[in-house]
GUDOLUM-202468 format. One line per field, with one value per atom (N, C-alpha, C): residue number from 1; x, y, z. Coordinates in steps of 0.2 Angstrom, whole numbers, m for minus. Example, Ala and Ser with C-alpha at 12.3 -4.5 7.8 and 13.67 -1.06 7.14 Angstrom:
<pts>
n <- (1, 1, 1, 2, 2, 2)
px <- (66, 62, 66, 64, 68, 64)
py <- (m28, m22, m16, m11, m5, 0)
pz <- (39, 39, 39, 35, 36, 39)
</pts>
This chain:
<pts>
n <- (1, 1, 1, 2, 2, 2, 3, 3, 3, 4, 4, 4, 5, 5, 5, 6, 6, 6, 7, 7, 7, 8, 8, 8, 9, 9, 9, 10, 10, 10, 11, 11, 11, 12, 12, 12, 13, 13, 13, 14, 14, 14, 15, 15, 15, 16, 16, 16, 17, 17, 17, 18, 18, 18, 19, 19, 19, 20, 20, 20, 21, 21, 21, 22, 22, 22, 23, 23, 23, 24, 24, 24, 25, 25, 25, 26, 26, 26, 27, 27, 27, 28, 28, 28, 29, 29, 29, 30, 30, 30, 31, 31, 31, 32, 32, 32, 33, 33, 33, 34, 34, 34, 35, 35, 35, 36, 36, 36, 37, 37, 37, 38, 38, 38, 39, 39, 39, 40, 40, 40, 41, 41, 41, 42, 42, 42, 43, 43, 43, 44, 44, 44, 45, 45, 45, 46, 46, 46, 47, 47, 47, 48, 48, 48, 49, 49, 49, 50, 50, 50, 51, 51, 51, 52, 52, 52, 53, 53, 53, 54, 54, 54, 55, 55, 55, 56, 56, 56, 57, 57, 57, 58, 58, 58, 59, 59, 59, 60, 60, 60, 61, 61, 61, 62, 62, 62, 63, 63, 63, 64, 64, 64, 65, 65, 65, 66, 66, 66, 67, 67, 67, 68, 68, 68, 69, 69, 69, 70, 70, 70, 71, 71, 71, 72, 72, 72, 73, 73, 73, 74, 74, 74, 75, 75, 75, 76, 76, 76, 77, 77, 77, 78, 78, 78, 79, 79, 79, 80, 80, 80, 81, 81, 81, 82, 82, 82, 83, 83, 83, 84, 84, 84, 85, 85, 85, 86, 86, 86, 87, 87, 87, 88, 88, 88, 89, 89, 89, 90, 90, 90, 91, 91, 91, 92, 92, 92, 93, 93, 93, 94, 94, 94, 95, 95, 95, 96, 96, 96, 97, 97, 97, 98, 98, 98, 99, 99, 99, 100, 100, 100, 101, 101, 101, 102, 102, 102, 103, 103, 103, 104, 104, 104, 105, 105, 105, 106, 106, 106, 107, 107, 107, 108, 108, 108, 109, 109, 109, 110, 110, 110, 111, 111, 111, 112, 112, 112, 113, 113, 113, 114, 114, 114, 115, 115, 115, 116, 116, 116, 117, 117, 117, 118, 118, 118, 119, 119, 119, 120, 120, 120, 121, 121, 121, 122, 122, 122, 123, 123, 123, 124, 124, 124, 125, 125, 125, 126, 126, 126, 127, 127, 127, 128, 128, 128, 129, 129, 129, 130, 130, 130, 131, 131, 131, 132, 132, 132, 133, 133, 133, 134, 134, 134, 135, 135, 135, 136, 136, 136, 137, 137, 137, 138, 138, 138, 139, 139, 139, 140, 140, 140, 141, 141, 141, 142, 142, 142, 143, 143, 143, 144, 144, 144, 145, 145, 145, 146, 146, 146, 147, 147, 147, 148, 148, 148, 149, 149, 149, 150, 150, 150, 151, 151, 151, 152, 152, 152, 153, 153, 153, 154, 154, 154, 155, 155, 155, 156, 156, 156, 157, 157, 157, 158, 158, 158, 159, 159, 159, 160, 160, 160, 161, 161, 161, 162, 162, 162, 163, 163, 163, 164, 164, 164, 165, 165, 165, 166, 166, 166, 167, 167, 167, 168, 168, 168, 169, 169, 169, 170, 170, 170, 171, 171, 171, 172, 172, 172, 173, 173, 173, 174, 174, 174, 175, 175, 175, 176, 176, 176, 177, 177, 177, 178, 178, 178, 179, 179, 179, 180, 180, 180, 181, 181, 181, 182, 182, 182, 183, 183, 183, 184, 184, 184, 185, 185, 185, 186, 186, 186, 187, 187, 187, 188, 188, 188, 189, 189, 189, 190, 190, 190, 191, 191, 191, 192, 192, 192, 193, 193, 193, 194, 194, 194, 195, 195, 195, 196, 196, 196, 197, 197, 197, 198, 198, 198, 199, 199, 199, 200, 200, 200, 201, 201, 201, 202, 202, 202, 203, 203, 203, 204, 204, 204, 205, 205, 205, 206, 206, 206, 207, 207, 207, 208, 208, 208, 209, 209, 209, 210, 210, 210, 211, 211, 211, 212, 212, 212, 213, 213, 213, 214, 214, 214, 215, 215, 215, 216, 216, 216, 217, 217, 217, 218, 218, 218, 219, 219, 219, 220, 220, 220, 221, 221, 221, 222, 222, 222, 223, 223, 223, 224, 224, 224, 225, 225, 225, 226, 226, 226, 227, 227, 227, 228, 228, 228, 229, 229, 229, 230, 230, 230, 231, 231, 231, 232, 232, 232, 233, 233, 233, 234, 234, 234, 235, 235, 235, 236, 236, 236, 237, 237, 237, 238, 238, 238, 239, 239, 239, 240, 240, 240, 241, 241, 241, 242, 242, 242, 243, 243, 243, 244, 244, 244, 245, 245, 245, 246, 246, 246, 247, 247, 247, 248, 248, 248, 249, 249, 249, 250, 250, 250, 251, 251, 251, 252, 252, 252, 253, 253, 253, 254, 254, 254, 255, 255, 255, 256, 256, 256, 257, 257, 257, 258, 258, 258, 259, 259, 259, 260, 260, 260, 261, 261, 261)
px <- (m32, m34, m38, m46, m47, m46, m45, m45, m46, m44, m47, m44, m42, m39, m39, m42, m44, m41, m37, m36, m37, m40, m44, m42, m36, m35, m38, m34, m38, m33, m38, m34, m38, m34, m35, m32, m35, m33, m34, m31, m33, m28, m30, m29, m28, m31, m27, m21, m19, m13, m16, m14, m14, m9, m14, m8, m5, m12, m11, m16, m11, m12, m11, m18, m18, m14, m17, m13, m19, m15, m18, m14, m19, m15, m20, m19, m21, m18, m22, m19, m25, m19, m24, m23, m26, m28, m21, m16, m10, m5, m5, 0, 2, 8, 11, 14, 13, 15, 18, 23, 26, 25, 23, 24, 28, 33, 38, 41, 43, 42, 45, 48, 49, 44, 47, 39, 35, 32, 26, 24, 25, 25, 17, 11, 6, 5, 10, 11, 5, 1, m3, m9, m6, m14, m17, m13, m17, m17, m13, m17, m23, m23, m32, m38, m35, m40, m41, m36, m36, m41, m39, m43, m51, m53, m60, m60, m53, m56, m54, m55, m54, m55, m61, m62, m58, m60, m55, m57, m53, m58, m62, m57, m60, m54, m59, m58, m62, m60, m61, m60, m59, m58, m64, m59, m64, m60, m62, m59, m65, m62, m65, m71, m72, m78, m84, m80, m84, m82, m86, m85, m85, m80, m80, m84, m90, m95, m100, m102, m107, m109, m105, m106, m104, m108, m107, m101, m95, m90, m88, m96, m96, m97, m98, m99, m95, m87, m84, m81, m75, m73, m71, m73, m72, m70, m71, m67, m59, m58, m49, m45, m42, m36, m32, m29, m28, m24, m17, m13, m9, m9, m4, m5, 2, 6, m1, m6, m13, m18, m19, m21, m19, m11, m9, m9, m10, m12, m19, m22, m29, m33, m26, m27, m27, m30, m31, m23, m19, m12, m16, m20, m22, m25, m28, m29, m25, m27, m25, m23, m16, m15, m22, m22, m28, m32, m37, m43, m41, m36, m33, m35, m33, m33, m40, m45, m51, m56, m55, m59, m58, m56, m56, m63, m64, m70, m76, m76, m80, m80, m72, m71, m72, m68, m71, m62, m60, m54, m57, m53, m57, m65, m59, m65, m71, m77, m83, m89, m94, m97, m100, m94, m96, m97, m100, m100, m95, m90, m85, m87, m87, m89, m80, m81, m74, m69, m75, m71, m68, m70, m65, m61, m61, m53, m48, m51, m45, m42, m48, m44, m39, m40, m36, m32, m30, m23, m20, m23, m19, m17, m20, m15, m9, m11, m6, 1, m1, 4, 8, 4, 9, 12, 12, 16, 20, 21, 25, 22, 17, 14, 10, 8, 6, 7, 13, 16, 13, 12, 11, 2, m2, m8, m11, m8, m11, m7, m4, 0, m4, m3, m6, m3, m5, m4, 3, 1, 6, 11, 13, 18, 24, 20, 23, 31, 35, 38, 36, 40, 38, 37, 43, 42, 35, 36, 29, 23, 22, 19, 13, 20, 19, 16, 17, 16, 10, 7, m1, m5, m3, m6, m8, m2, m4, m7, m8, m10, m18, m19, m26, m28, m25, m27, m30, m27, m27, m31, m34, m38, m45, m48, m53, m56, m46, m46, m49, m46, m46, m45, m48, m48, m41, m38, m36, m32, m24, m21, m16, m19, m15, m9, m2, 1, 5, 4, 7, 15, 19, 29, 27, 25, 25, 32, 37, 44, 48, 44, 46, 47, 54, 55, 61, 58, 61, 66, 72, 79, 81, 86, 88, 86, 87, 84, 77, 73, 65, 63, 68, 66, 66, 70, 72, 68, 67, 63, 54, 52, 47, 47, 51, 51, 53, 53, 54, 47, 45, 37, 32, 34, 29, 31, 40, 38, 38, 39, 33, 24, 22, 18, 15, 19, 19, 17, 21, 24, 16, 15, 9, 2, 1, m3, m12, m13, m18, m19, m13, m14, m15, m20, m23, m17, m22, m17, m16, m9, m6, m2, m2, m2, 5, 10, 13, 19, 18, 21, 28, 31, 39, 43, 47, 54, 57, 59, 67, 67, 70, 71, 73, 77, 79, 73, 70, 62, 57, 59, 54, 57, 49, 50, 53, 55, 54, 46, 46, 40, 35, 37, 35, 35, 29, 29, 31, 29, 28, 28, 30, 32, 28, 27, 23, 28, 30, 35, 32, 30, 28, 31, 31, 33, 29, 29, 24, 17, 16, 8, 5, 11, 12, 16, 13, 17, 24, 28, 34, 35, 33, 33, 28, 26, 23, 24, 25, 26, 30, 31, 35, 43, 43, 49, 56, 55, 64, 64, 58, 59, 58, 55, 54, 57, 61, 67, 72, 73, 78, 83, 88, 93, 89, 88, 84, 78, 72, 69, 67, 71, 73, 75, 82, 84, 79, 76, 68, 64, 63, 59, 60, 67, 70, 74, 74, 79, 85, 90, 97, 100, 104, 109, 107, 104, 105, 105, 110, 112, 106, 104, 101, 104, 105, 107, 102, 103, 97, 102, 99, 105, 100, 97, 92, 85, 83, 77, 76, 80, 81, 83, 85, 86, 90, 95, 97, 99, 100, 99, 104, 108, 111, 112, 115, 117, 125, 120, 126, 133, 139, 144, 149)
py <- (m44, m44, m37, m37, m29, m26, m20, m14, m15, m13, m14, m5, m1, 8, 11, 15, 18, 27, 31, 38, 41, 48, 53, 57, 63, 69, 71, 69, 68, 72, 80, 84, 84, 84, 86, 93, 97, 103, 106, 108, 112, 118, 121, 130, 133, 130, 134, 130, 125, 120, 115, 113, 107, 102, 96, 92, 87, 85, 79, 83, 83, 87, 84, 83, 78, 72, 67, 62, 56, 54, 48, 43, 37, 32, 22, 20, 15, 5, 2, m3, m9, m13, m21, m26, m29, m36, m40, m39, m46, m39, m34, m31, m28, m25, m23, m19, m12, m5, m3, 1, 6, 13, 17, 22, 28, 30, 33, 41, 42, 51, 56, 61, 65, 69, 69, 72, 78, 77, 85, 80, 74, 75, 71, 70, 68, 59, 58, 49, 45, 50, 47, 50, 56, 58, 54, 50, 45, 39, 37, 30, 32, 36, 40, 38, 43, 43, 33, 32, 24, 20, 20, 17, 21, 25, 29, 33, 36, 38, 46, 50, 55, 55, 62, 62, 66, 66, 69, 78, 84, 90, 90, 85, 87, 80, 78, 71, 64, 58, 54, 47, 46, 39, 34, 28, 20, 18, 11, 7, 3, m5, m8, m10, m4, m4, 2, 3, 9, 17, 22, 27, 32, 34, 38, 45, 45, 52, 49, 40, 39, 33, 30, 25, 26, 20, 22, 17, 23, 18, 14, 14, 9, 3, 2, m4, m5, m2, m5, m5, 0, 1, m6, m12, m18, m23, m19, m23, m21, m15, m15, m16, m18, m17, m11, m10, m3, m3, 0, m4, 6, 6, 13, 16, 17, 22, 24, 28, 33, 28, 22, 16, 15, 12, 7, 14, 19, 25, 25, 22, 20, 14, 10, 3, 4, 1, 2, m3, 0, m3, m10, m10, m16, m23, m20, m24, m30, m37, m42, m42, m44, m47, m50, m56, m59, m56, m49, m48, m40, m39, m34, m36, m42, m46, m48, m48, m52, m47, m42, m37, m35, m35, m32, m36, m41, m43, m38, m35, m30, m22, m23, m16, m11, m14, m10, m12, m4, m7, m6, m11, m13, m17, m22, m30, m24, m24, m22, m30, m30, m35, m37, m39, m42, m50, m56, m62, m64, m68, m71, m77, m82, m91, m92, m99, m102, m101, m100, m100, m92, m87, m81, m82, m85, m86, m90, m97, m101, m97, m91, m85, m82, m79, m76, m78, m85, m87, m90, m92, m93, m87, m80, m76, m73, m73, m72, m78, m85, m90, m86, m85, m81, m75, m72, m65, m67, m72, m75, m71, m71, m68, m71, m79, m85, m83, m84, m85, m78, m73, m66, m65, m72, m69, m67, m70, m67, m61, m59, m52, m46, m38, m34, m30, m26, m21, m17, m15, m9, m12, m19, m21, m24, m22, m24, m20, m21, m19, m15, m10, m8, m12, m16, m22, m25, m29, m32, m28, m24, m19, m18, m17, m16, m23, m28, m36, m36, m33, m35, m30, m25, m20, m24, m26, m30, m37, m38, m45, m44, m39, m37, m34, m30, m29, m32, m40, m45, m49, m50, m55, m57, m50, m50, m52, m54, m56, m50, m44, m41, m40, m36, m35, m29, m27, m21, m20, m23, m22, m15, m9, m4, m2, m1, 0, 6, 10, 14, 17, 14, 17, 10, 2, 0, m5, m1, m4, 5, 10, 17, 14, 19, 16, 12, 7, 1, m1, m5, m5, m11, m11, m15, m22, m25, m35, m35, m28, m27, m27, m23, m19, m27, m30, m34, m41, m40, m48, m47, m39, m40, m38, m33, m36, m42, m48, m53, m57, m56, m58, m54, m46, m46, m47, m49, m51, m59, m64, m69, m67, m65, m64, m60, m55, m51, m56, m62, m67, m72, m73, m77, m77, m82, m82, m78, m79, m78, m71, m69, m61, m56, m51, m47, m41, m35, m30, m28, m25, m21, m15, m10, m4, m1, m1, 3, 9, 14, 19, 19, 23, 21, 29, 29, 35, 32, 25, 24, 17, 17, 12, 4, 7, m3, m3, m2, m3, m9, m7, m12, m19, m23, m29, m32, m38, m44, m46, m46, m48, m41, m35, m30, m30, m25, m26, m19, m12, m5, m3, 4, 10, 17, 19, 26, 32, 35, 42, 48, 52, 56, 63, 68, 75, 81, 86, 92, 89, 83, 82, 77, 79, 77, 70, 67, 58, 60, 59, 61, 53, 49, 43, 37, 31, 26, 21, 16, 6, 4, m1, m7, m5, m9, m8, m5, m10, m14, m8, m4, 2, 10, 9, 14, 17, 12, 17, 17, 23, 25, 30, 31, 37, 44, 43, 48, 51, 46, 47, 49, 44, 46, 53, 56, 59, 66, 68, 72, 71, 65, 63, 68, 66, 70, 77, 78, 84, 87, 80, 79, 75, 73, 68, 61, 57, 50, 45, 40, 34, 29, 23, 17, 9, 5, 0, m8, m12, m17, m24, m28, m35, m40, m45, m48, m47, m43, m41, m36, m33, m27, m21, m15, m9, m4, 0, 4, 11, 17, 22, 28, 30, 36, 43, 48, 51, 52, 56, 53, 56, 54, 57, 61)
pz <- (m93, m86, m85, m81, m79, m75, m78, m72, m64, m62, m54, m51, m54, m54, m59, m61, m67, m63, m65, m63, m70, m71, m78, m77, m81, m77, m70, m66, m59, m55, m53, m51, m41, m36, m31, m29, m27, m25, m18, m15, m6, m7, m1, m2, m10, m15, m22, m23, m22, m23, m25, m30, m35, m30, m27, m23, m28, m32, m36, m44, m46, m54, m60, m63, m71, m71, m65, m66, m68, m77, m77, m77, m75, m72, m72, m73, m73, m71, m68, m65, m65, m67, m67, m62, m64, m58, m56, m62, m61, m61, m58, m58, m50, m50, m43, m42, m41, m42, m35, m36, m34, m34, m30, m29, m27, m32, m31, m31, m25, m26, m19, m21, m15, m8, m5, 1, m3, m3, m5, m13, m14, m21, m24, m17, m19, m18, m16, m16, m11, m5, m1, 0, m7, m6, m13, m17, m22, m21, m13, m10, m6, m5, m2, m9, m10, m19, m20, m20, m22, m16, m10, m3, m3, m8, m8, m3, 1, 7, 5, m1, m4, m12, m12, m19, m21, m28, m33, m32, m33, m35, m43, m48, m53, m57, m63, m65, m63, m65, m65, m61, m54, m52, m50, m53, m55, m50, m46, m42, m41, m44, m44, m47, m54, m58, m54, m51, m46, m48, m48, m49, m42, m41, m34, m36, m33, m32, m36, m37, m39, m36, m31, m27, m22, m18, m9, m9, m6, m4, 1, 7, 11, 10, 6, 1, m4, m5, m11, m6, 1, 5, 8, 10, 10, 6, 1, m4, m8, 1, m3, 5, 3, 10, 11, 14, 17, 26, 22, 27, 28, 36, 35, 42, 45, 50, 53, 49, 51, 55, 52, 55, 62, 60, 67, 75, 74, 80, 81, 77, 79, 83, 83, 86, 93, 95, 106, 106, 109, 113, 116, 117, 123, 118, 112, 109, 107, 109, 108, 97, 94, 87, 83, 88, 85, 83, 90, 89, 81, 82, 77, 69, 69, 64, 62, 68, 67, 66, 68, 67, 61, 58, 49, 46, 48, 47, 46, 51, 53, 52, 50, 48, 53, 61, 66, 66, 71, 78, 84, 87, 94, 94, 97, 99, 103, 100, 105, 107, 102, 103, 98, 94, 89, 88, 86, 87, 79, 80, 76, 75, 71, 70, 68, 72, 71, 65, 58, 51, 52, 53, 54, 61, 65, 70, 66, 62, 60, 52, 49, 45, 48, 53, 56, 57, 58, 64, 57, 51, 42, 42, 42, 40, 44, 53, 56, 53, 55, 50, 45, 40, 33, 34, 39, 40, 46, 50, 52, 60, 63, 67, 74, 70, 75, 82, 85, 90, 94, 91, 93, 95, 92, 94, 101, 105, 112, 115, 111, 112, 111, 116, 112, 110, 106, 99, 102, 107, 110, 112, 115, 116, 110, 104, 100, 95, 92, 89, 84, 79, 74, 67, 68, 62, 63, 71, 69, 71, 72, 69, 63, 57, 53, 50, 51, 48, 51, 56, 57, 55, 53, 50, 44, 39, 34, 34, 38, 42, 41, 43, 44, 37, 33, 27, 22, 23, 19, 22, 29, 30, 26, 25, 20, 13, 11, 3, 0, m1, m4, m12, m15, m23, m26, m20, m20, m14, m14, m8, m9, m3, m2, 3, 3, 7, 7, 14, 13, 19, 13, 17, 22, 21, 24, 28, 25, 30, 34, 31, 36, 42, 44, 53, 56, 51, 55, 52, 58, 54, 50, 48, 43, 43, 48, 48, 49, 51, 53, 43, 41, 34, 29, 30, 25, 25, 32, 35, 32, 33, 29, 21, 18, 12, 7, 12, 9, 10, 13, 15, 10, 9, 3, m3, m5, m10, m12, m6, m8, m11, m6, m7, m13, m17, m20, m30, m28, m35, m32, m26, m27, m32, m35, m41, m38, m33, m29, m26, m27, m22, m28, m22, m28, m31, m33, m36, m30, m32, m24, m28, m24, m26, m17, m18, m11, m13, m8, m9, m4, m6, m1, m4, m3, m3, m6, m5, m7, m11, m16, m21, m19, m13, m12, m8, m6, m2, m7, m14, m17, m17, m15, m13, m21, m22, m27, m29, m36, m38, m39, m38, m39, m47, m50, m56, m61, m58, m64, m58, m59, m57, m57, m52, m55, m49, m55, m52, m50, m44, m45, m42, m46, m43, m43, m37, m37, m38, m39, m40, m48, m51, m58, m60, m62, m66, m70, m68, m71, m77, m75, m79, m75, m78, m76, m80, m78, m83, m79, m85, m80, m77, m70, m67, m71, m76, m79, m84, m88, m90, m89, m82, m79, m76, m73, m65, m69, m71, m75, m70, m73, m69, m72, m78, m80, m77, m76, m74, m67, m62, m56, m54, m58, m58, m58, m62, m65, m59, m59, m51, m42, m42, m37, m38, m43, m45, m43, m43, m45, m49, m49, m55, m51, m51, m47, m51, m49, m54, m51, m53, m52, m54, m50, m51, m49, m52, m50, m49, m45, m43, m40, m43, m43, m39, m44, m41, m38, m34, m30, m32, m30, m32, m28, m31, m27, m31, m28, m30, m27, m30, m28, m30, m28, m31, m36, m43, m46, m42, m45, m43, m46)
</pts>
């Protein structure tokens, strides 16, 4: 399977601070990564890096056979999805779901005056369908809940058919039957033979959906570990990760995490 994220000692720096230091890292087409790690610890400055909308200070990033600082990433930039909190504040409150949804076509927010043909409306209202959103189309943005919210944000991420789906802390917020309703929706989605690589960052370990594949740990800037799930999220490594004692336990598919005792 290739590449579709290539990281090469890939240091970001600001004021003399290494946010993201020496991280190598790589991700394929049939894979599903998590992004794991404590506040400060560089988790959304390497879904920037990853969404092209940040270069590196020094090192190497590939996406999608692209090299950042040697392509225009106006023209890769539609070819990833890109879903996140910094997003859904840019949405107009007035904004109709649908036009939210439709508009990613265009890679615009806010319906201006673009001309749509029926095959992007009946796209849109199949992905509204799969995030369970239908019924929401003549709704607007602002009157919506956090959960669903968050589901149209991904709604829009994905109508594109992207080569590279990015999500960032995308169940943050919202409580428990908002949290679970849509981690069961990405991890349908997640085990779908069709869907691309997806790459989502989160804080907490029972956040990761089902069908999730590898792990990547990070702290102060640096990869504490990276691979697959089921030998990655270690107590150990965790542990190292957050810098306490924390136990890990898993029960189909799911994950949970404490401190140890």
């Amino acid at each position: 399977m290739p590449q579709v994220l290539d990281f090469s000692d890939v240091v970001v720096r600001r004021n003399a601070r290494n946010i993201v230091d020496g991280v190598d890292w790589s991700v394929t087409g049939d894979q599903r990564w998590v992004v794991l790690g404590p506040n400060g610890a560089g988790k959304t400055t390497v879904l920037q890096l990853a969404a092209s909308l940040l270069h590196p200070t020094s090192g190497v990033v590939e996406i999608l056979d692209e090299r950042l600082g040697r392509t225009d990433v106006f023209e890769l930039r539609p070819r990833i999805g890109f879903a996140s909190s910094a997003m859904a504040r840019r949405v107009p409150p007035e904004e109709t779901v649908l036009d939210v949804v439709l508009t990613a076509a265009y890679a615009v927010l806010g319906r201006w005056r673009e001309d749509y043909e029926d095959i992007d409306e009946r796209r849109a209202m199949r992905v509204l369908a799969e995030w369970k959103l239908d019924a929401l189309a003549d709704r607007t943005f602002g009157t919506l809940s956090d959960g669903e919210q968050k589901r149209v944000q991904i709604a829009r991420a994905v109508m594109t058919d992207p080569e590279l789906l990015l999500l960032d802390e995308p169940t943050a917020s919202l409580d428990l039957g908002a949290r679970e309703e849509l981690l069961a929706l990405l991890g349908g989605y997640a085990q779908a033979p069709t869907t691309p690589a997806m790459i989502m960052v989160t804080h907490h370990v029972e956040e990761i959906p089902v069908g999730f594949t590898h792990v990547l740990l990070l702290r102060e800037g640096r990869a504490v570990a990276a691979g697959p799930l089921a030998e990655t999220l270690t107590a150990e490594n965790l542990s190292t990760t957050f810098g306490l004692p924390i136990t890990v336990t898993s029960d189909g598919g799911r994950y949970a995490a404490r401190a140890a005792s």
